[in-house]
Backbone bond lengths (Angstrom), bond angles and torsions (degrees), N, CA, C in turn:
res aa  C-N    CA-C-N  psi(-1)  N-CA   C-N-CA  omega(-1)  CA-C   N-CA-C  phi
1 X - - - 1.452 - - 1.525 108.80 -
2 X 1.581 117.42 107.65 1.557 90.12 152.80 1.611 119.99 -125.03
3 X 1.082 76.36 -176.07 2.038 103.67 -170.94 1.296 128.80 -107.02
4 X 1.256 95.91 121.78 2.215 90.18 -163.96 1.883 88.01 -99.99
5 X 1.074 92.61 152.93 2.141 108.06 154.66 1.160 94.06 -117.58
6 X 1.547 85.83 132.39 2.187 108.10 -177.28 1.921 90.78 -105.33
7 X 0.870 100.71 110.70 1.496 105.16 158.24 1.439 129.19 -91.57
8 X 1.483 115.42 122.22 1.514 116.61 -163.49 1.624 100.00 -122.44
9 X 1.366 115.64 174.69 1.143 123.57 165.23 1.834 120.83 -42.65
10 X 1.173 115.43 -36.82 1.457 143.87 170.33 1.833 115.04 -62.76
11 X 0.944 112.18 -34.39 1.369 121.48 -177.01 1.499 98.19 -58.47
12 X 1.757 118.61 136.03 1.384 111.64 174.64 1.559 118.95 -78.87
13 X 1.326 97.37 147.20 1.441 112.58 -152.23 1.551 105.33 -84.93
14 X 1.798 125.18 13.59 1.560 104.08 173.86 1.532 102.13 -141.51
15 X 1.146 91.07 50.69 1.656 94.14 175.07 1.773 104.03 -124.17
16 X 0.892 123.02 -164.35 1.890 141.91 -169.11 1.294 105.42 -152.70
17 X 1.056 125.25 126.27 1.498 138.83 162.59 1.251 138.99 -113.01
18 X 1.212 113.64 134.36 1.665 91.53 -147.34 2.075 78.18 -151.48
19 X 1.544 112.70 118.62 1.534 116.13 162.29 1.246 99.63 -142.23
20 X 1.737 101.09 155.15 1.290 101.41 -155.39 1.539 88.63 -136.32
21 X 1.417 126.86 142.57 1.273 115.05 172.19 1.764 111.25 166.29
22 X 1.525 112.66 -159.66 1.553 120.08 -150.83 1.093 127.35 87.26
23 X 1.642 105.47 179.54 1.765 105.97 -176.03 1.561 116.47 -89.33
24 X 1.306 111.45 124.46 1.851 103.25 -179.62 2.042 112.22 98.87
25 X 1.030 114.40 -67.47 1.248 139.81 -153.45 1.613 86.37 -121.67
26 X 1.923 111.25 138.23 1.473 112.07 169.75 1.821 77.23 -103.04
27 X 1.952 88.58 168.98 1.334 97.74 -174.95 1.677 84.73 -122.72
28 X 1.305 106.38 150.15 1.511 111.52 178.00 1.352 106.05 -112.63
29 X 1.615 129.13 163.89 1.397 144.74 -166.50 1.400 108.89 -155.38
30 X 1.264 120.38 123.99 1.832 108.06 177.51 1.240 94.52 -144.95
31 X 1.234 112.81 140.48 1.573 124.54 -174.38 1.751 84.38 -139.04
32 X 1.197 83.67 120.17 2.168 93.06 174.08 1.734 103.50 -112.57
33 X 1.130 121.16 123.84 1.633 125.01 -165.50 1.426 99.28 -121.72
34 X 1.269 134.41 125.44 1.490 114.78 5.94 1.610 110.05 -72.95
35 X 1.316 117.30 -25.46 1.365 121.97 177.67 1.595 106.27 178.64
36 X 1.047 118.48 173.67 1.698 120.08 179.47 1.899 109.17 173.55
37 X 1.136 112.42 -159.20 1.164 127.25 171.84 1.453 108.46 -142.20
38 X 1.657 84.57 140.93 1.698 110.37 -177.17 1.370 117.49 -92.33
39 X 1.351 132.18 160.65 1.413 150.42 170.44 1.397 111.94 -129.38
40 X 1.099 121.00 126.93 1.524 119.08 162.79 1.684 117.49 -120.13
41 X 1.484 126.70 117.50 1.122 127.26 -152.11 1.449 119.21 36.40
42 X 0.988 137.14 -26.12 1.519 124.67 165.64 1.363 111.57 -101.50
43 X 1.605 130.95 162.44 1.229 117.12 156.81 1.523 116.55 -92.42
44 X 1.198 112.03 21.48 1.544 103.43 -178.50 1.508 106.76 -116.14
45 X 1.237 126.84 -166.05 1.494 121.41 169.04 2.299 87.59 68.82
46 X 0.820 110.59 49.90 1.756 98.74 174.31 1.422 105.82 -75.66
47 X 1.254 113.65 156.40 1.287 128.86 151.35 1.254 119.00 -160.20
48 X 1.936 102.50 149.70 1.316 127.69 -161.20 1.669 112.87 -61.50
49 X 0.857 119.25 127.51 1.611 134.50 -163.47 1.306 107.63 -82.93
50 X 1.248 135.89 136.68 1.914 109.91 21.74 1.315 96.23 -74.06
51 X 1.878 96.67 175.58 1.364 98.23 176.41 1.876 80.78 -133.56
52 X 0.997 127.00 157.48 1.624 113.73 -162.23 1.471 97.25 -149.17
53 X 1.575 123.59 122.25 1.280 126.53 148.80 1.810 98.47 82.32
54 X 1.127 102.56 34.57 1.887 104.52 -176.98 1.433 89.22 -85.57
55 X 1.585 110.83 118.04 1.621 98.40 159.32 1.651 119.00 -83.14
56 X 1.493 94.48 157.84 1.487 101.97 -168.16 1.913 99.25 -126.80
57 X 1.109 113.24 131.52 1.429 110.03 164.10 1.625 130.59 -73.75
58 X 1.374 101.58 145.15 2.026 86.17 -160.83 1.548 90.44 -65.56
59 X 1.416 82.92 160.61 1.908 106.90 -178.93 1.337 101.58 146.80
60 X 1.404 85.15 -173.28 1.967 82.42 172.08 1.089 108.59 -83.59
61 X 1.679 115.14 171.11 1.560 117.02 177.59 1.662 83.40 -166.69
62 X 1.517 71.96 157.23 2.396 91.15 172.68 1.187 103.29 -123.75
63 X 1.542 107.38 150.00 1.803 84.15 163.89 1.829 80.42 -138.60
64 X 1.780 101.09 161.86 0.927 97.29 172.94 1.650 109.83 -142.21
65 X 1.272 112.22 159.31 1.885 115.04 -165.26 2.001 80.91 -128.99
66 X 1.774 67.74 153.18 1.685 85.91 -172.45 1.407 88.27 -124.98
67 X 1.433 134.52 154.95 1.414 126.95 157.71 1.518 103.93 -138.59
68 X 1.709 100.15 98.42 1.569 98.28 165.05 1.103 153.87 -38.11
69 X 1.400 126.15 -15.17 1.226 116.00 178.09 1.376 101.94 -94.46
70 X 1.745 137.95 -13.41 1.050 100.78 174.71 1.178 113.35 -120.07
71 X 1.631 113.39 29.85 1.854 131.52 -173.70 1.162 76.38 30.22
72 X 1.557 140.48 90.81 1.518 152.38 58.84 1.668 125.96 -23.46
73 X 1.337 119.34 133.22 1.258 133.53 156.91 1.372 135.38 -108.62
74 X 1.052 142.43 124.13 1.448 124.91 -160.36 1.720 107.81 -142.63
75 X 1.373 127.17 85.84 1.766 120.62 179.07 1.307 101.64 -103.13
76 X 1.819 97.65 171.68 1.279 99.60 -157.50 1.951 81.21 -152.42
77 X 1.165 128.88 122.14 1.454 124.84 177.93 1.317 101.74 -91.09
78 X 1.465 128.95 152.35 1.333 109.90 153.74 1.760 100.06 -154.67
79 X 0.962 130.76 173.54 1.620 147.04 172.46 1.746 115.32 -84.38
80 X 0.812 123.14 105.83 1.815 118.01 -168.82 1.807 99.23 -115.28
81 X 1.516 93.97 113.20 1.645 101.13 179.43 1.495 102.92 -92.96
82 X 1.352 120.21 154.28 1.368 121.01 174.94 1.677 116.12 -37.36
83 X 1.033 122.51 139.15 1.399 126.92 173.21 1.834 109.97 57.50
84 X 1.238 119.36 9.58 0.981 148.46 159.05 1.896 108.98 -40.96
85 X 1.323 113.93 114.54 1.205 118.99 173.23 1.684 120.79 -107.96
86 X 1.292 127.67 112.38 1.380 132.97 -157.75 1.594 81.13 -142.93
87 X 2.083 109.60 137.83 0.893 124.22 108.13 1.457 127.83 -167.66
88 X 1.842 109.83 168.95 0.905 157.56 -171.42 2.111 118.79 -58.88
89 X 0.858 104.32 122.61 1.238 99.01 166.41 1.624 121.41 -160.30
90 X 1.501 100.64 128.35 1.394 107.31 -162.09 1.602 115.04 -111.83
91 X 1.161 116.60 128.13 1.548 110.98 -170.23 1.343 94.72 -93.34
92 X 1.614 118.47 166.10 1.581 129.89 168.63 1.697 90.41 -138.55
93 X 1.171 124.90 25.91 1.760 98.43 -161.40 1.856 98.10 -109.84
94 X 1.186 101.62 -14.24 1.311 99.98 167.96 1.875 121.07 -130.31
95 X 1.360 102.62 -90.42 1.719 110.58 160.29 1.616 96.99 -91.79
96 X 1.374 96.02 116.99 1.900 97.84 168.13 1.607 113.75 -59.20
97 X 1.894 106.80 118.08 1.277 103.80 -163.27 1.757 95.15 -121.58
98 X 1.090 123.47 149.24 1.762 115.25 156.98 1.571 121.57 -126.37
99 X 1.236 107.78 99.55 1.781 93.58 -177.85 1.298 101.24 -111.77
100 X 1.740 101.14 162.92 1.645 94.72 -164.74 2.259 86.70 -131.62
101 X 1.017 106.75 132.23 1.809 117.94 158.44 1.423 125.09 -83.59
């Protein structure tokens, strides 16, 4: 079974989203609010978010969000089993937080 997040104009704007999942291959999703830059296992190589439907092979993986205006950092490690559904969500709107389900 998998599970998409539809992001609309409506979606709140200071959170991170991050689900991971499908058959074989997890698929990753990151929505950085108000906006930021992403990392996936590395912190270098960033790019501006979303990042949508990146497959990831199970294992471990990090991902990490940067949010420029307040050179904040925020990672989150986790273990991704095949068909494995994980996600992530990182606030910046008060104490920059990231918890992942």
């Amino acid at each position: 079974e998998e599970r998409f997040l539809l992001l609309t104009s409506e979606t709140p704007r200071r959170e991170v989203a991050l689900i991971l999942g499908g058959t074989g291959n997890a698929l990753l999703n990151v929505q950085a609010l108000p906006w930021g830059k992403i990392g996936i296992d590395q912190k270098g190589n960033l790019r501006d978010s979303p990042v949508v439907r990146q497959a990831l092979k199970p294992g471990n993986h990090t991902v990490w969000v940067y949010h420029p205006p307040t050179q904040e950092w925020l990672q989150a490690s986790f273990e991704a089993a095949p068909s494995q559904q994980i996600r992530c969500v990182a606030d910046f709107s008060k104490e920059a937080t990231l918890s992942c389900l």
